[in-house]
N, C-alpha and C positions, 0 to 999 in steps of 0.2 A: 488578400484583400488590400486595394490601394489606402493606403494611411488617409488621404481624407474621406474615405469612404467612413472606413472604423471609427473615425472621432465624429463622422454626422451621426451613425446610429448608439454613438456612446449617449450624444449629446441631445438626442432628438426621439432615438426609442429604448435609449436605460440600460444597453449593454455596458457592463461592467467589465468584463473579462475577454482573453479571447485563449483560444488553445491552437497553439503552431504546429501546423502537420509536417511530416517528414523533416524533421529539426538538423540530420545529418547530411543534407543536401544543401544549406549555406552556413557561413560563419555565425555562431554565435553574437559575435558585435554587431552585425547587421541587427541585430532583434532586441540590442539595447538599444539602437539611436533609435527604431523603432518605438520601442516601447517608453525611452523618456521623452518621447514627443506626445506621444499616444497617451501617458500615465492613466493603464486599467489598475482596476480594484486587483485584478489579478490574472496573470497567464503561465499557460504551463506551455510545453513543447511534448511531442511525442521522439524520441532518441531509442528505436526501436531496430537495434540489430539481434546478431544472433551469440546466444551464449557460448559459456569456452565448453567442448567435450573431449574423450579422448575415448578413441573406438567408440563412437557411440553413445557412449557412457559420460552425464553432465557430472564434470570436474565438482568438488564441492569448492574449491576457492573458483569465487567468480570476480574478484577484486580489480581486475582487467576491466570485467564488463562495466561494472557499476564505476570506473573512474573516466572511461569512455561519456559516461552522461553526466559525472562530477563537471568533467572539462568541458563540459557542452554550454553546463551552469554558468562554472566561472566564467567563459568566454561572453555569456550576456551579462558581466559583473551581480550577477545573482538576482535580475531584474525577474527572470523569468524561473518557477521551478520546471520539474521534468517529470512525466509518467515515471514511477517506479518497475520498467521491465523486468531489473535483475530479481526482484523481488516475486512479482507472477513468474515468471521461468522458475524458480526454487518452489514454490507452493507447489508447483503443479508436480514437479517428481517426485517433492516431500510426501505429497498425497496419493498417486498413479500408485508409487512403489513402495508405498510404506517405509518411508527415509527422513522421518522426520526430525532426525539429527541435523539436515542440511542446515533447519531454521538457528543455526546461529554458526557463527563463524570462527577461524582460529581463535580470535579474540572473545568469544564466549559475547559476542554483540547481534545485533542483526545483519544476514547476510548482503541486506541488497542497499540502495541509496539512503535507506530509512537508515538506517546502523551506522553512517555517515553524515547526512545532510539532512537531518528530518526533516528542517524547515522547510526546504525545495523538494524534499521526495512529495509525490503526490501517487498514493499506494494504490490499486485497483485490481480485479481480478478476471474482468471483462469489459472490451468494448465494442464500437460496432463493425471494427475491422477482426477481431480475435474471436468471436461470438454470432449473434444473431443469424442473419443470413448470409455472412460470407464465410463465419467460423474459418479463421485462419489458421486459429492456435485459441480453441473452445478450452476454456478450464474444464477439469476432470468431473465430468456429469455426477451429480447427486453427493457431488461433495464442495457444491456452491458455501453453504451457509459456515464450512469450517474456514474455506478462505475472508470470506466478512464476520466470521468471529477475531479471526489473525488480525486484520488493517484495520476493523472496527475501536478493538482497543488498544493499539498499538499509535504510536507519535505516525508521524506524516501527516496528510491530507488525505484522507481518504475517499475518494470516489465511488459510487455505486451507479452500476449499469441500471441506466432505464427498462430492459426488457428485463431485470431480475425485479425493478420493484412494484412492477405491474405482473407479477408471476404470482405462484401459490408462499415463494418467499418474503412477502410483504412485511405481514406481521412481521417475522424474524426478526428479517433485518431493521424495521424500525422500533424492536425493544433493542437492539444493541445500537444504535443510533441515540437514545431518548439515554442508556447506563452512560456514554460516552460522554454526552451530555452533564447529566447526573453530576461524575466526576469530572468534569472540568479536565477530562484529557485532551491533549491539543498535540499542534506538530512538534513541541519539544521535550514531552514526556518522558520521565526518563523510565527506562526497559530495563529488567532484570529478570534474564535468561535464569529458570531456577531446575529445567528440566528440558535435555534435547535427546531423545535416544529414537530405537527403532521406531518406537510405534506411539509413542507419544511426545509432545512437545509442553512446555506452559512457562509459564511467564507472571510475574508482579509488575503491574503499572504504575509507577508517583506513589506507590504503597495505598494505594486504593480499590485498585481493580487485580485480582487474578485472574487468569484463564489459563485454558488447556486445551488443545483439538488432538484426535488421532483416538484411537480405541484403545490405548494403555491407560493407563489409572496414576491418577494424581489428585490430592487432595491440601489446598494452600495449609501446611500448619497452626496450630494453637501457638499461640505467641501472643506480642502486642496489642494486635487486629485479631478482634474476633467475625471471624466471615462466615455470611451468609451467601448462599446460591440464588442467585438472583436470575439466571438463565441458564436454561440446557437444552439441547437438540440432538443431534444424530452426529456421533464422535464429538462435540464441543460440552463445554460446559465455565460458565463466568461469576465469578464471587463478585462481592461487595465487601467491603472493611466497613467497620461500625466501630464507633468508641463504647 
């Protein structure tokens, strides 16, 4: 879109935002003078290559990938964040192959730009080049609602595909939308990985939110927080801290 185009429908029909397609294809700095000319409420880029494997088989350190769209970041001086690829690439073999240890990293952090950059990761699990009617790289069918239990209470920005909230996932995902709310989790949340193994994964949010997705069993302990379950569905399940 030519820059005066973008600033007359900023200025004249309320666009706020804009999101930059194939982000790999020019410099970074091009999309800050860009964008401090432009100053939206907010843009992401799409920084969409392919993860690291070996035979086949996706590497669990992806810290290549996710510094590929680190550098994408910095090069717009952090005007601009960036779709969280590394992040869906790891959900989706977390979940395909029941490896739900991938969800955290040497560092015992999250593996993809979230575990890094929250503020710029923008987390998602489907859109309309991955999904819909092009399905490029479709997340793993009927196990939508464990990936927007993941990004839903986790830091980043999290994004939700439109053909999932005009779906039979509606409700769902707007009770975990409405908890996220609730607790006032945002892109800087801090994450504590309390559980990564074969077959279940779970996490403490700002000491407010628990969750867990995968069919292994996890239950946040008696302590400080006494938690209530506030949502569950099919392999997820999301507490609440109560004083």
């Amino acid at each position: 879109m030519p820059f005066w185009l973008f600033v007359r429908c900023r200025e004249e029909i309320g666009y706020d935002g804009c999101r930059l397609d194939f982000v790999r294809g020019f410099w970074g700095g091009y999309v800050k003078d860009y964008l401090d000319a432009s100053e939206p409420y907010f843009a992401v880029g799409e920084y969409w290559d392919s993860l690291s494997y070996t035979y086949g088989e996706m590497d669990h350190n992806q810290d290549a990938h996710r510094q590929r769209i680190v550098d994408w970041i910095n090069a717009t001086n952090g005007t601009a964040g960036a779709f969280d690829v590394t992040t869906k690439g790891i959900l989706h073999s977390a979940l395909e192959r029941r490896e739900y240890w991938r969800l955290s990293d040497q560092k015992g952090k999250p593996p993809g730009v979230v575990g890094w950059w929250p503020s710029c990761a923008v987390t998602f699990i489907e859109n309309h080049d991955t999904g819909s009617t092009q399905g490029h790289w479709r997340f793993p069918g009927g196990k939508e609602m464990q990936g927007y239990a993941y990004i839903l209470t986790h830091p980043g920005t999290p994004a939700v595909f439109y053909d999932h909230i005009v779906s039979h996932h509606r409700s769902e995902i707007g009770a975990l939308i409405s908890l996220r709310n609730r607790n006032k989790i945002h892109c800087r949340s801090i994450v504590e990985i309390v559980k990564a193994e074969r077959d279940v994964y779970a996490a403490t949010i700002d000491d407010r939110v628990a969750m867990k997705i995968g069919p292994g069993y996890y239950e946040p302990p008696s302590g400080p927080q006494i938690w209530s379950l506030a949502l569950e569905g099919y392999d997820y399940k999301v507490w609440e801290a109560s004083s």
